[in-house]
N, C-alpha and C positions, 0 to 999 in steps of 0.2 A: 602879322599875328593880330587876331582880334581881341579884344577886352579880355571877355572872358579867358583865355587863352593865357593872355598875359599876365591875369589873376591868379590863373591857377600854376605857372610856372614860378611865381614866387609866392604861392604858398606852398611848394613841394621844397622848391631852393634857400629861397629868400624870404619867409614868412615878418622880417623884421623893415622890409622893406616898406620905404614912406608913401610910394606910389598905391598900396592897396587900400588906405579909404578912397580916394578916389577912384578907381576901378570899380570898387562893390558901389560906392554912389550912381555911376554911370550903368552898371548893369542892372540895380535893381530897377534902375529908370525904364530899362525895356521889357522889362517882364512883369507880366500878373499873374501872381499864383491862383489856382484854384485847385483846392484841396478836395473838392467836389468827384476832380476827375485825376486829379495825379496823387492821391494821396500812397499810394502803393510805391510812390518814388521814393517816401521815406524810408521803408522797409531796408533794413539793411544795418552795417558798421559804420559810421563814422568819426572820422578823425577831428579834431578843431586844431586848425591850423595859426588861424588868428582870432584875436579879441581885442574890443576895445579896454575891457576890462581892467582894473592896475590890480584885480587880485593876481596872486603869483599862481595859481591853480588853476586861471583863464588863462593865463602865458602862455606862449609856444615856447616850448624849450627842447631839444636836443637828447635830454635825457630824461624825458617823460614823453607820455601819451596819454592825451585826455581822448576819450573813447566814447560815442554815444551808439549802443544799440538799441533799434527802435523795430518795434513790431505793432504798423497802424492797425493790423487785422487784430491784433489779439489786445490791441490798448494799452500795450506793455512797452517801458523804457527801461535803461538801464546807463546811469554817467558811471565811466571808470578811470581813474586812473592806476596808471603802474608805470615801473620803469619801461624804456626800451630795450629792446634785446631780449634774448632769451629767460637773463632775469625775470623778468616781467611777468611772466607767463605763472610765478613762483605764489603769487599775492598782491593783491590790487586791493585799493579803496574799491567800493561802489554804492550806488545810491540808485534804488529801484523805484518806479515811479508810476503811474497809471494815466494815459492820454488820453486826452477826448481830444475833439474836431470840434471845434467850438466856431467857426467862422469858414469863409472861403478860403484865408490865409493865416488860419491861425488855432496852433494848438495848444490845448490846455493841458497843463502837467500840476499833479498833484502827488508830492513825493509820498514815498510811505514807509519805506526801512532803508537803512543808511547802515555801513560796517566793512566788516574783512571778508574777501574771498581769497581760498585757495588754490593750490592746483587743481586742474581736472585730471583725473584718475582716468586709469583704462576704461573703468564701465563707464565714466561720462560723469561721475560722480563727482562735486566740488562741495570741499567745504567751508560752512559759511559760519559767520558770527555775525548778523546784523539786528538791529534793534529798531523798533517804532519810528517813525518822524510823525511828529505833532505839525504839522504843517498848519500855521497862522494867519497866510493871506493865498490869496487866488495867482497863482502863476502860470504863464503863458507864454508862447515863444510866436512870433508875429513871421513865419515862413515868404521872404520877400525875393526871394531866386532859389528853385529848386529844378536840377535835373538828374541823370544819370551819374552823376558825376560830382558835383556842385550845391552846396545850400549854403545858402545866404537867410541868417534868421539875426531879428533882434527882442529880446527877452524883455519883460514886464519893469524891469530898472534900467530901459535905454540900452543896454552893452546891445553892440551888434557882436555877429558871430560868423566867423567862415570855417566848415567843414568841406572836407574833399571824403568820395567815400571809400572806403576799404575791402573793394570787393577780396585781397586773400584774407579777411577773417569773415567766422562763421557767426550768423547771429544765433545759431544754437547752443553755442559757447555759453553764451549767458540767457539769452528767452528760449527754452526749450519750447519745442512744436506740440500746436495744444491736442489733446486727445484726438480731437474731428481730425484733425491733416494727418497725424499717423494714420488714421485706420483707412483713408481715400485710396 
């Protein structure tokens, strides 16, 4: 089993496991991102599996999901959490965001409303309670292993981060498809 391999089975299994800074050290050493040409590999749900983090909201834990959906086309993010399980799906934190490509490995996030979401309704309808964020300094997330599969990023205060992606959730869920792509 290679590096990566064995990264990614204990961030599905063993997320608390001691061997995964050294792993993500070892494999960000072989890859250079370039957002130039893969930036479309963001695209999608992701989970965070692990963080350097000591906030308890950067933890993996068992019974939450920290969620990022990211849509580089449209410049749109979105962090969520919610329980696991079916719960979940009930009411989540979320914090909406707006991304530039600021570099070859490196995205710019500039948050803008933070609050509650609801369920999604039959029409696709969810609702929301969110409010402004005053955002006060320039944040950024440094993309240092990115595939199909796989991102490795570390954020503007040092935390690194490992996401695994989620291909069974929809990123429509929460970035709805902007007018031009419905009507193609």
């Amino acid at each position: 089993m290679n590096s990566k391999e064995q990264l990614i089975e204990y961030l599905r299994l063993d997320p608390k496991n001691t061997q995964i800074p050294s792993l993500i050290t070892e494999i960000e050493s072989k890859q250079v991102v370039d957002l130039q040409s893969d930036v479309t590999l963001l695209k999608g749900v992701w989970e965070l599996r692990w963080s350097s983090s000591t906030q308890p909201w950067l933890k993996q834990a068992s019974w939450l999901e920290n969620l990022q959906a990211l849509d580089p086309d449209q410049q749109k993010g979105v962090n969520l959490l919610r329980l696991s399980g079916t719960v979940g799906s009930l009411a989540m934190i979320a914090v909406e965001a707006k991304l530039s490509v600021n570099s070859s490995n490196q995205i710019g996030v500039q948050f803008e409303r933070g609050g509650w979401l609801g369920p999604s309704l039959r029409n696709g309808w969810r609702p929301k309670i969110l409010s402004k964020i005053n955002q006060s300094f320039p944040a950024w997330l440094d993309i240092t292993f990115l595939d199909e599969t796989l991102r490795i990023c570390r954020g503007n205060a040092g935390t690194c981060f490992a996401l695994l992606k989620r291909p069974d959730l929809d990123i429509t869920d929460w970035i709805p498809a902007s007018p031009e792509k419905l009507s193609e």
